[in-house]
Structures are given as structure tokens and as C-alpha cells.
C-alpha positions in Angstrom: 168.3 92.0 37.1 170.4 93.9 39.4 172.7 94.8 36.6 169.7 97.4 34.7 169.0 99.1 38.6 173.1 100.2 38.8 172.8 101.4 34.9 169.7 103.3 36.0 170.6 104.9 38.6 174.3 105.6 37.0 173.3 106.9 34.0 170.4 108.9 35.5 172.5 110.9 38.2 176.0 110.8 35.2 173.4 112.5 32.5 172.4 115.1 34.7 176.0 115.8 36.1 177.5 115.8 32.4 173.8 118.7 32.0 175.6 120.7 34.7 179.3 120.5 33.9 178.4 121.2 30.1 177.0 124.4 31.4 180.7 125.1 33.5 182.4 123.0 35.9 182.3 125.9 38.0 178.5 125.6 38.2 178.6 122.4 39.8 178.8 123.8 43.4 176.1 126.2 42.7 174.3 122.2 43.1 175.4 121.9 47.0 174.3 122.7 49.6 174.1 121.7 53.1 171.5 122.8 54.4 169.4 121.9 52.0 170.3 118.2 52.1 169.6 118.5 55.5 166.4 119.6 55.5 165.6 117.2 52.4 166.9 113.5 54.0 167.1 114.5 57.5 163.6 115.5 57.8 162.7 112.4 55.2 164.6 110.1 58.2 162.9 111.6 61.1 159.4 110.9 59.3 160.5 107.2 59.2 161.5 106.9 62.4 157.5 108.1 63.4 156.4 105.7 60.9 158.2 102.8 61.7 160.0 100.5 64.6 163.8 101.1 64.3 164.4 97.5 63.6 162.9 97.9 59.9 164.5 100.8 59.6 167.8 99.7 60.1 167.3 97.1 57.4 167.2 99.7 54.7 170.1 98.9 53.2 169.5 95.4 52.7 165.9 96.0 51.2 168.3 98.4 48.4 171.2 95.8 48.1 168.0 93.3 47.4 167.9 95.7 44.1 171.1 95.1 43.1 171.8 91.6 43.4 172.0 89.5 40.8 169.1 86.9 41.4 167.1 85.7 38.4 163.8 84.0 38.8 163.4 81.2 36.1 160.1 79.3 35.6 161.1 77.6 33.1 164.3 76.0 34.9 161.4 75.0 37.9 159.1 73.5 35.6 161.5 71.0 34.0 162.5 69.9 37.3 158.9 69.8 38.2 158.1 67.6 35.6 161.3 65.5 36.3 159.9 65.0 39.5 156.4 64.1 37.9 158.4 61.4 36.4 160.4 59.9 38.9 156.9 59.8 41.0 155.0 58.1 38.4 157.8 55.0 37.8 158.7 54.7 41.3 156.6 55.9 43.5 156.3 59.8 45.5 158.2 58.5 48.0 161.5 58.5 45.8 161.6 62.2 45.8 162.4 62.5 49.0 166.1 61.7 48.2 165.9 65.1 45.8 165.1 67.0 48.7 168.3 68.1 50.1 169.8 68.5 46.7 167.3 71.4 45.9 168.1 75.2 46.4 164.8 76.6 46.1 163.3 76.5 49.5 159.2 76.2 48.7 160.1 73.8 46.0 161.9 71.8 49.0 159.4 72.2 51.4 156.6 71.5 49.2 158.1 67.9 48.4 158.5 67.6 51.7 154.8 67.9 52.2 153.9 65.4 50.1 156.4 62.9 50.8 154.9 62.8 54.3 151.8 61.6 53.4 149.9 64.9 53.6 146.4 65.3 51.9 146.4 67.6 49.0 144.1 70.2 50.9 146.5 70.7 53.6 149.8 70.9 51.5 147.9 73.6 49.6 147.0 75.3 52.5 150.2 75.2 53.9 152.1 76.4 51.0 149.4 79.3 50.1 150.3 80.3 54.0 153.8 80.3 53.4 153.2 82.5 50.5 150.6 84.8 51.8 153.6 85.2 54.6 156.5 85.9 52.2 154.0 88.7 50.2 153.3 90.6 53.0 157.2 90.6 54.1 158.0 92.0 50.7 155.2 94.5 50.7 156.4 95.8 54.3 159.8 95.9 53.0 158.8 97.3 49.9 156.8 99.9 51.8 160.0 101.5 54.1 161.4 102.6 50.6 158.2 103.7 49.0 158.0 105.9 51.9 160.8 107.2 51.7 160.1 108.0 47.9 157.1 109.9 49.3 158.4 112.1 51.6 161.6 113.3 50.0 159.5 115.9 47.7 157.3 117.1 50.7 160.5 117.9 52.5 161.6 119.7 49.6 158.5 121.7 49.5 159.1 122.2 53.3 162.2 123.4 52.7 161.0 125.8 49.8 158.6 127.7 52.2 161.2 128.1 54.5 164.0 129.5 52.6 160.9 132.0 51.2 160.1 132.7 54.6 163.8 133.7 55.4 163.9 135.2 52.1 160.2 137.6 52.9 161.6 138.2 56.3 164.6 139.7 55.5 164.6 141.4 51.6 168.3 142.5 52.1 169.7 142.0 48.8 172.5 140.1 50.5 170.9 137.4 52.1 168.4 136.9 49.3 170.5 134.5 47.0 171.5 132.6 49.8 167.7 131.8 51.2 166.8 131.3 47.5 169.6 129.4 46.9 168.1 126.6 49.7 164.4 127.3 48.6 165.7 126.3 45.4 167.9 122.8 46.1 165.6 121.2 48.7 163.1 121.2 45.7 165.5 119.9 43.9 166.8 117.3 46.2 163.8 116.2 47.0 162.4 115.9 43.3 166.1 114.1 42.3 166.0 111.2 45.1 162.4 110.1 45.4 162.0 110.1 41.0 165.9 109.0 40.5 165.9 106.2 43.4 163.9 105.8 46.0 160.7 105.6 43.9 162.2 103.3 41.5 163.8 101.3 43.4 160.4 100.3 45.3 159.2 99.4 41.7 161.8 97.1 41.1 161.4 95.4 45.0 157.5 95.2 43.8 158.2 93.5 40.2 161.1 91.3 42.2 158.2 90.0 44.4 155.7 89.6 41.7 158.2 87.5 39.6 158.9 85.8 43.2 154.9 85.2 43.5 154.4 83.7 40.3 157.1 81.3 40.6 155.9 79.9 43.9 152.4 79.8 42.0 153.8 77.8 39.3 155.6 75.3 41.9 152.4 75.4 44.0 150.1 73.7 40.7 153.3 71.9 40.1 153.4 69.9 43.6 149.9 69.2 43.9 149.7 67.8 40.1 152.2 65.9 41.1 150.6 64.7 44.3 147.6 64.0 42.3 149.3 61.5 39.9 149.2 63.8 36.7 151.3 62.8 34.0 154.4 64.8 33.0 153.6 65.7 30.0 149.9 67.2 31.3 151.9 68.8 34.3 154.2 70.5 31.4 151.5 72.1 29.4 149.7 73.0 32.6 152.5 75.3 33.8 153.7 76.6 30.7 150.4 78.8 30.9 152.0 80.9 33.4 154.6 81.4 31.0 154.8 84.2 28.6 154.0 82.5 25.1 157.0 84.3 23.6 159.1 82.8 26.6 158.4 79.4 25.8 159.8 76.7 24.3 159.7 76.7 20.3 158.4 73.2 20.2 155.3 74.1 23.1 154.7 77.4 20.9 
């Protein structure tokens, strides 16, 4: 997953370098300038520092490493061991999984065996765990939200710095200084059009599909521990979660 968000953004920011270069290697520093980038992610910065606490805004990075890591989310993998579990609690009892428990590395599916190994009744395990979901949704969507901001503003700083490298430009119509106030009318447009639509925009999509994918899973383990709570059989349990499965995803013999 985090492989496709490094070609992305390679590719994306290589193609139009290799657009530039093609047209002279010389032209590539007509591309920079300071003040422009300035104006484009300094004044994108300050709006999140009036937007949010400077705690989440020191996490930035680790909301963008979050993009690039390498974490899969596998239903399928969580549903056998599901239905291994729906097993071991039919032949010896729900009790037995509670040996599994520290052997398991996905934290909900953990802590919803838990639940039911302690004798819980099946409305308050389900409450429990929707909580913990509803929780780990709105953590993502906060998250999520730092960088979508960002996306937002990097174009309206762009614009903001178009209008003021027009305004130097109308102020002052000496041929000299004309190119030079164009020049950063021109590339905080640009900037700001390049980061939000290159990365910052997509990069919130992928946190948002990330979550989703994370969502569904903790659905699927969710039905999983109360079927299992409830005595269904394995094989019931198996067709019951392989719904939330795309069909062209699944198994060839549950097709």
C-alpha cells in the first residue's frame, strides 16, 4: 500500500521535472523561487497553527509516514482465524481461547476475545467494541483532516500570492521590476496548485481509504466475535463474513 503513494508522488513530481528539463535545463530555475514558496507553505502553516492545537500539528509527519508504510489490511487472513476460533469454542468450550489471546497481533481481535472470555453478555461486548471503533474513526478523521487542510489552503495561498505580485506589478509598471513581480504572481499559483493536487490532497485520500479498509476489518471481527459468542457454527460464521468480502476476492471454492 505504501509502495503505490512513493510511485505517485515520484512519478508525478519526476514527469513534470523531465516537462521542464525537456524544454532546457536552464529553464528549470525559472521554477524557483523564494519568495513564492514562502508565501505558498508559510502562510498554508500559519493557517494551521489558527486551526489547530500545536500538538496535532506537530504530528504531521507521522499522519504522512502513516501513507507510506507498508501495512496491509487482510480480511480474509482475520476470518480464517475467526473461524478457527469458532472451532476451538465449539469442541472445547469459549474459555479455551483465552490462551490465543496473547499470541494475537491485532489489537480489537485481542480485546474482543477478551470480552467474551470474561463472561460478558453479547450486548455489552458489542457496545464496547462499536465504542472502541467509533473512537478509532474519529482519531483518523481528525488526523486525516490536518492534511486535508492543508490540501485546502495551499491553492488560496497561491491565489494570495497572485494578487500580490499583481499588486506590486500595478503599482510599479517599470519594465524592470515587472518580470520579477510576475514571476512570483506566477509560481505561488503554481506552488500552490502542485502541493495540494500532487500531495497533500492525495495523500488525505489514501489516510481516508486506509481507515475505511481499517473500519471494515474491525466490522468483520466485530460479527465475527459475537457469532462466536453466540455458538454459531464455523462454517455459518465463514459464509457470514465472506459477505464483506469482495466476491472476486474470495475464495474459488466460496465463489
Amino acid at each position: 500500500m505504501g509502495f503505490s503513494t512513493a510511485i505517485g508522488l515520484f512519478s508525478g513530481f519526476a514527469i513534470i521535472l523531465l516537462a521542464v528539463l525537456f524544454s532546457g535545463v536552464d529553464k528549470i530555475w525559472n521554477l524557483i523561487s523564494f519568495p513564492s514558496f514562502a508565501i505558498v507553505v508559510g502562510g498554508s502553516i500559519a493557517a494551521l497553527f489558527a486551526a489547530y492545537p500545536l500538538r496535532q500539528i506537530l504530528k504531521i509527519s507521522q499522519f504522512i509516514s502513516i501513507t507510506f508504510s507498508a501495512r496491509e489490511f487482510n480480511p480474509l487472513s482475520n476470518i480464517e482465524l475467526i473461524v478457527s476460533f469458532a472451532d476451538v469454542a465449539r469442541t472445547e468450550g469459549v474459555l479455551a481461547l483465552e490462551s490465543k489471546i496473547q499470541t494475537l497481533e491485532d489489537s480489537f481481535l485481542a480485546r474482543g476475545v477478551q470480552l467474551i472470555t470474561d463472561g460478558l453478555s453479547p450486548d455489552v461486548v458489542e457496545y464496547l467494541l462499536r465504542e472502541e471503533m467509533r473512537a478509532i474513526n474519529l482519531r483518523h478523521i481528525r488526523n486525516r483532516g490536518v492534511i486535508a487542510m492543508f490540501g485546502r489552503v495551499l491553492p488560496a495561498f497561491g491565489l494570495i500570492g497572485t494578487l500580490i505580485g499583481l499588486v506590486l506589478m500595478l503599482a510599479n509598471l517599470d519594465p524592470a521590476t515587472i518580470g520579477e513581480n510576475m514571476a512570483i504572481a506566477v509560481l505561488t499559483t503554481l506552488y500552490g496548485a502542485l502541493l495540494a493536487n500532487l500531495m497533500f490532497n492525495p495523500l488525505a485520500d489514501k489516510l481516508a481509504f486506509m481507515n475505511d479498509e481499517e473500519v471494515k476489518l474491525m466490522e468483520i471481527t466485530l460479527k465475527g466475535i459475537l457469532a462466536i459468542q453466540a455458538g454459531e457454527s464455523p462454517r455459518m460464521i465463514r459464509n457470514k463474513l465472506l459477505i464483506y468480502i469482495e466476491p472476486d476476492d474470495r475464495p474459488l471454492n466460496d465463489i
